[in-house]
C-alpha positions as CSV (number, residue, x, y, z in Angstrom):
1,X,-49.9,-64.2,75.5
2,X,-49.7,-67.7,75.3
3,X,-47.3,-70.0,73.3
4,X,-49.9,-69.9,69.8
5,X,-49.7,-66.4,69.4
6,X,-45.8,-65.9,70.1
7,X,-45.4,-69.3,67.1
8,X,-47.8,-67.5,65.0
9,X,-46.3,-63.6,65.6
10,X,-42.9,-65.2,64.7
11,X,-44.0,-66.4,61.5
12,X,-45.5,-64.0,60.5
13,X,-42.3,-62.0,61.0
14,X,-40.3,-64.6,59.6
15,X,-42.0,-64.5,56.5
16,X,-42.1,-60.7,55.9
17,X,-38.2,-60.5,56.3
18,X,-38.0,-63.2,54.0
19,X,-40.6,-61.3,51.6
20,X,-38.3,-58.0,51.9
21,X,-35.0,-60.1,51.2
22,X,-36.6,-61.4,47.9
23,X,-38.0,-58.0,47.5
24,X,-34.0,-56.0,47.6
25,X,-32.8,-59.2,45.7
26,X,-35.3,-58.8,42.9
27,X,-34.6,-54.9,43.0
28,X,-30.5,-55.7,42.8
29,X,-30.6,-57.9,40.1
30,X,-33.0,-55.5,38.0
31,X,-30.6,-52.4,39.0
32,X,-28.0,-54.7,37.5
33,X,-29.8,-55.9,34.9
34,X,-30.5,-52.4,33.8
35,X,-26.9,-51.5,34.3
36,X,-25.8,-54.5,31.8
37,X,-28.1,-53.1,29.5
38,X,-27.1,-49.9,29.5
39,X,-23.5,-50.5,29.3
40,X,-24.4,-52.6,26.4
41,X,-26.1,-50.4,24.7
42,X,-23.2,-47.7,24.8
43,X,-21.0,-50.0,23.1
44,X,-23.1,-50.3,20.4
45,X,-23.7,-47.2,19.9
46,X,-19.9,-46.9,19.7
47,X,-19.4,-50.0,17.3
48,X,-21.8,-48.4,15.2
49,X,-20.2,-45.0,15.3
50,X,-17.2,-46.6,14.1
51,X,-18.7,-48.6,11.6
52,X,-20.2,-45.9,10.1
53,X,-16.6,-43.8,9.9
54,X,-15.1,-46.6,8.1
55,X,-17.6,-46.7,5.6
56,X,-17.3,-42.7,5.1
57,X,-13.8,-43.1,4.7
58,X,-13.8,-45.8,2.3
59,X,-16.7,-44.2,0.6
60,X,-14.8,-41.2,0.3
61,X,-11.4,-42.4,-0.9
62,X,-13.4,-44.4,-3.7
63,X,-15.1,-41.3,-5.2
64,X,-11.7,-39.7,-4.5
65,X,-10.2,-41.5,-7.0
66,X,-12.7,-41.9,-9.5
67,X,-12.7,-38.1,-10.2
68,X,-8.9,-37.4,-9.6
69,X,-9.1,-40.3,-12.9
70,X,-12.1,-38.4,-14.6
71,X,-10.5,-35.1,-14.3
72,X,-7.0,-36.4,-14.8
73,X,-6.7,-39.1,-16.7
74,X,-2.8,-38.1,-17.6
75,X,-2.2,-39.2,-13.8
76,X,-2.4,-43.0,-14.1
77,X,1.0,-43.1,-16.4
78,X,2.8,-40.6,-14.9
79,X,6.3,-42.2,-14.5
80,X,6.3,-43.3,-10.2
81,X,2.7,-41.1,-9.6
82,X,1.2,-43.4,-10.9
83,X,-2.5,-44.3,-9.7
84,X,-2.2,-47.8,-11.7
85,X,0.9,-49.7,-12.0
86,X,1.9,-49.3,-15.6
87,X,-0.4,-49.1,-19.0
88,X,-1.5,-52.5,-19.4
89,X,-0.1,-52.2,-23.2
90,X,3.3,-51.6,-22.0
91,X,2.6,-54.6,-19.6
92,X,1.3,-57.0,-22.6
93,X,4.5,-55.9,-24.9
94,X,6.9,-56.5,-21.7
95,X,4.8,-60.4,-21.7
96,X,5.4,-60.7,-25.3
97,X,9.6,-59.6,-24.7
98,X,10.0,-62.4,-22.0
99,X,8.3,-64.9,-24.1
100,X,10.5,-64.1,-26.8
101,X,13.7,-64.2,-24.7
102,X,12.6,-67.2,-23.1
103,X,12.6,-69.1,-26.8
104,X,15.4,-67.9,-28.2
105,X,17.2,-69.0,-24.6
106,X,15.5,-72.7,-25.3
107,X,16.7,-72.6,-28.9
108,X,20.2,-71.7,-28.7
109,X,20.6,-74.1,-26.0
110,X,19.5,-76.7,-27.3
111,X,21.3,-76.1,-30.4
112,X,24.6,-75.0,-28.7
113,X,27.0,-78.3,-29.8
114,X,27.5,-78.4,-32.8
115,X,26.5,-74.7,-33.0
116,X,23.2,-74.6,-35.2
117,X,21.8,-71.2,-34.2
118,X,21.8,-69.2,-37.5
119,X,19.7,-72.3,-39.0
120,X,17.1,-72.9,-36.3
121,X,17.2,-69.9,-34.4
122,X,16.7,-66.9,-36.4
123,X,12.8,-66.4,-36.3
124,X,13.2,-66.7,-32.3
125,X,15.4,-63.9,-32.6
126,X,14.1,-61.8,-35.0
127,X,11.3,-61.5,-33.6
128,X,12.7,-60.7,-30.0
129,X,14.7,-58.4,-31.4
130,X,11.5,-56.8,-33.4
131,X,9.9,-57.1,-29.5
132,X,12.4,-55.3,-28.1
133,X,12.4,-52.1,-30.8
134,X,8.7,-52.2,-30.2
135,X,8.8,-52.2,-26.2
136,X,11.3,-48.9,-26.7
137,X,9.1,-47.1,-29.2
138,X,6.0,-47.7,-27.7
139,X,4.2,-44.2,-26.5
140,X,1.4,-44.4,-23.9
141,X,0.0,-41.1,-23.0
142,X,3.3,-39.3,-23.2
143,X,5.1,-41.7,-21.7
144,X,7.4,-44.5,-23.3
145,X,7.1,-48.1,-22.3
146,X,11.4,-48.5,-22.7
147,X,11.5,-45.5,-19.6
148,X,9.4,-47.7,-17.8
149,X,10.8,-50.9,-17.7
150,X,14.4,-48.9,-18.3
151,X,15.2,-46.4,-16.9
152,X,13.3,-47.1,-13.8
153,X,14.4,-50.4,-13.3
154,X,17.5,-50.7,-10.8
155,X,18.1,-54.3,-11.5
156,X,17.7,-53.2,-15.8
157,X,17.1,-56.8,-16.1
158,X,15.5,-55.5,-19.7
159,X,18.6,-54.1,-20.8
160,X,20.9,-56.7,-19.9
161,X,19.0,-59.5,-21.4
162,X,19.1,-57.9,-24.2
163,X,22.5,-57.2,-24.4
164,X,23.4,-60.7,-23.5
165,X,21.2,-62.3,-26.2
166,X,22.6,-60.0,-28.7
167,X,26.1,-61.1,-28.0
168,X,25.4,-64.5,-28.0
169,X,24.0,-64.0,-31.4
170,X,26.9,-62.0,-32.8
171,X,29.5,-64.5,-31.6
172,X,27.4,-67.2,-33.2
173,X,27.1,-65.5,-36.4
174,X,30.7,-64.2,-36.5
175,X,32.6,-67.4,-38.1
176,X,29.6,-67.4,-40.9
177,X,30.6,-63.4,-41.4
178,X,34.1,-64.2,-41.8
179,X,34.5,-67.5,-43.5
180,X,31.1,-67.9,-45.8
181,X,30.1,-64.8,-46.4
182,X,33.3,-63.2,-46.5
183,X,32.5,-60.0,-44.5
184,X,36.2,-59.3,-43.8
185,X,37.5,-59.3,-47.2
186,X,36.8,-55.8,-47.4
187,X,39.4,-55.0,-44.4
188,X,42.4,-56.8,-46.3
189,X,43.4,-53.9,-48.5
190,X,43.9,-51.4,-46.4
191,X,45.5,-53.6,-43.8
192,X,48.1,-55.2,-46.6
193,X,48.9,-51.2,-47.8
194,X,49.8,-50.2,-44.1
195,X,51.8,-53.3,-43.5
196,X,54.0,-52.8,-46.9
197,X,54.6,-48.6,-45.9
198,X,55.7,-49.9,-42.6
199,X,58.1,-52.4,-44.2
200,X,59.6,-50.1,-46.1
201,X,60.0,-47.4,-43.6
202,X,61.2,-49.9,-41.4
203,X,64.1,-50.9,-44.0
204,X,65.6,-47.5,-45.2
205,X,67.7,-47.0,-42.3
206,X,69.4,-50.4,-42.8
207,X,69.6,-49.6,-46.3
208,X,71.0,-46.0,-45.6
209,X,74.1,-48.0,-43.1
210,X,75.0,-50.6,-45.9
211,X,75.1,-47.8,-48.8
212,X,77.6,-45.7,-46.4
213,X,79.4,-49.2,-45.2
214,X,80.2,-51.1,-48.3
215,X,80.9,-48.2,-51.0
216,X,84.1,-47.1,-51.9
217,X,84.4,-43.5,-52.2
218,X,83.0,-43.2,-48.7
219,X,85.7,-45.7,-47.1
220,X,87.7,-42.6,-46.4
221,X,85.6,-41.2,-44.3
222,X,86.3,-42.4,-41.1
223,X,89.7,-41.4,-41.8
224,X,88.4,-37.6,-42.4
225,X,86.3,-37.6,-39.2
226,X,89.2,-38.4,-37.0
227,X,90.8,-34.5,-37.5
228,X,88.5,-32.9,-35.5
229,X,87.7,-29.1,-35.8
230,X,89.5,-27.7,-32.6
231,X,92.8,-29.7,-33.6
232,X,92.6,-28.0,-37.0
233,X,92.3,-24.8,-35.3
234,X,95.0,-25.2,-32.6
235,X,97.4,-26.2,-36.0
236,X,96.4,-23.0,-37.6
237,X,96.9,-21.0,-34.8
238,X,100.5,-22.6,-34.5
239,X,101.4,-21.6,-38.0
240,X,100.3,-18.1,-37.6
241,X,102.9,-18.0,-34.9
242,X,105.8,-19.4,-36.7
243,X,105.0,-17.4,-39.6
């Protein structure tokens, strides 16, 4: 065999081991191809698996409440069951009350020195108070508005501003009760009848001592107490024995 057909045998050899290289190449990277895919493919198939839970759930809890609210419409004020926070009338009184309070508190401020609340005050005041008797009266389904904001507050930041406003107002008010409109007048008799019993009880004994000190049949007395009883006796007895 001469050297042309060893060149031409070589290359032809050459080029069919470089054929099968491309050839397991091309048949790796579709294996791996495919395998990408298919791993792909399962996690989608998971995603949408979840997906589609989350929406069942949601779905579910939605129509959930919507008939526990058709069937039981008591539930949503139910003191702390409730599906809704509070009745949204209770809510717009409870606005109204801190309004209220908040310009009364401006008002008495600003007319604190010299003290002018009874004269630009009042309306703020009435009608907090009027807010306040409304907020406690107020029914909602069987259930009052004052528990709510009341009793089931910890803080009873209701109930104390309330309190505090209403002090504020009677100390304010107390020097017109007394001096203007003479409120306490009233009080004075029974007050002056007591004090003049008391007087009197008070003086009798001192009356009683002078009376027994100072008059003149009774100046003898002391001289009377000094015999005692057992000296008398002891006398007596003495006599018997002489006799």
């Amino acid at each position: 065999m001469d050297n042309k057909d060893v060149q031409s045998s070589l290359t032809g050899s050459g080029k069919t081991a470089e054929f099968n290289f491309l050839k397991s190449n091309l048949l790796n990277s579709n294996s791996a191809s495919d395998t990408d895919i298919s791993t792909v493919t399962i996690r989608n198939k998971h995603m949408l698996r979840y997906v589609v839970l989350i929406i069942l759930v949601i779905s579910t809890y939605k129509s959930l409440g919507s008939d526990l609210e058709q069937i039981h419409p008591v539930l949503k004020y139910r003191s702390e069951g409730y599906i809704n926070s509070y009745p949204e009338e209770c809510f717009d009184i409870l606005k109204s009350f801190a309004e209220f309070a908040s310009n009364f508190t401006l008002c008495s401020i600003l007319n604190a020195r010299p003290i002018r609340l009874c004269e630009h005050c009042v309306e703020h005041y009435v009608r907090f108070h009027d807010k306040y008797n409304e907020l406690i009266k107020t029914v909602v389904n069987g259930t009052s508005c004052g528990s709510l904001f009341m009793s089931h507050d910890r803080l009873n930041v209701v109930k104390n501003y309330h309190d505090g406003i209403s002090g504020l107002w009677m100390n304010a008010t107390r020097y017109i009760w007394s001096k203007n409109l003479n409120c306490c007048n009233l009080r004075r008799t029974p007050e002056v009848i007591f004090l003049c019993c008391t007087g009197i009880i008070s003086f009798l004994p001192i009356m009683y001592y002078l009376a027994v000190r100072f008059c003149g049949p009774i100046r003898d007395l002391p001289n009377v107490l000094k015999e005692s009883r057992f000296k008398q006796s002891i006398l007596r007895s003495i006599n018997r024995r002489s006799d």
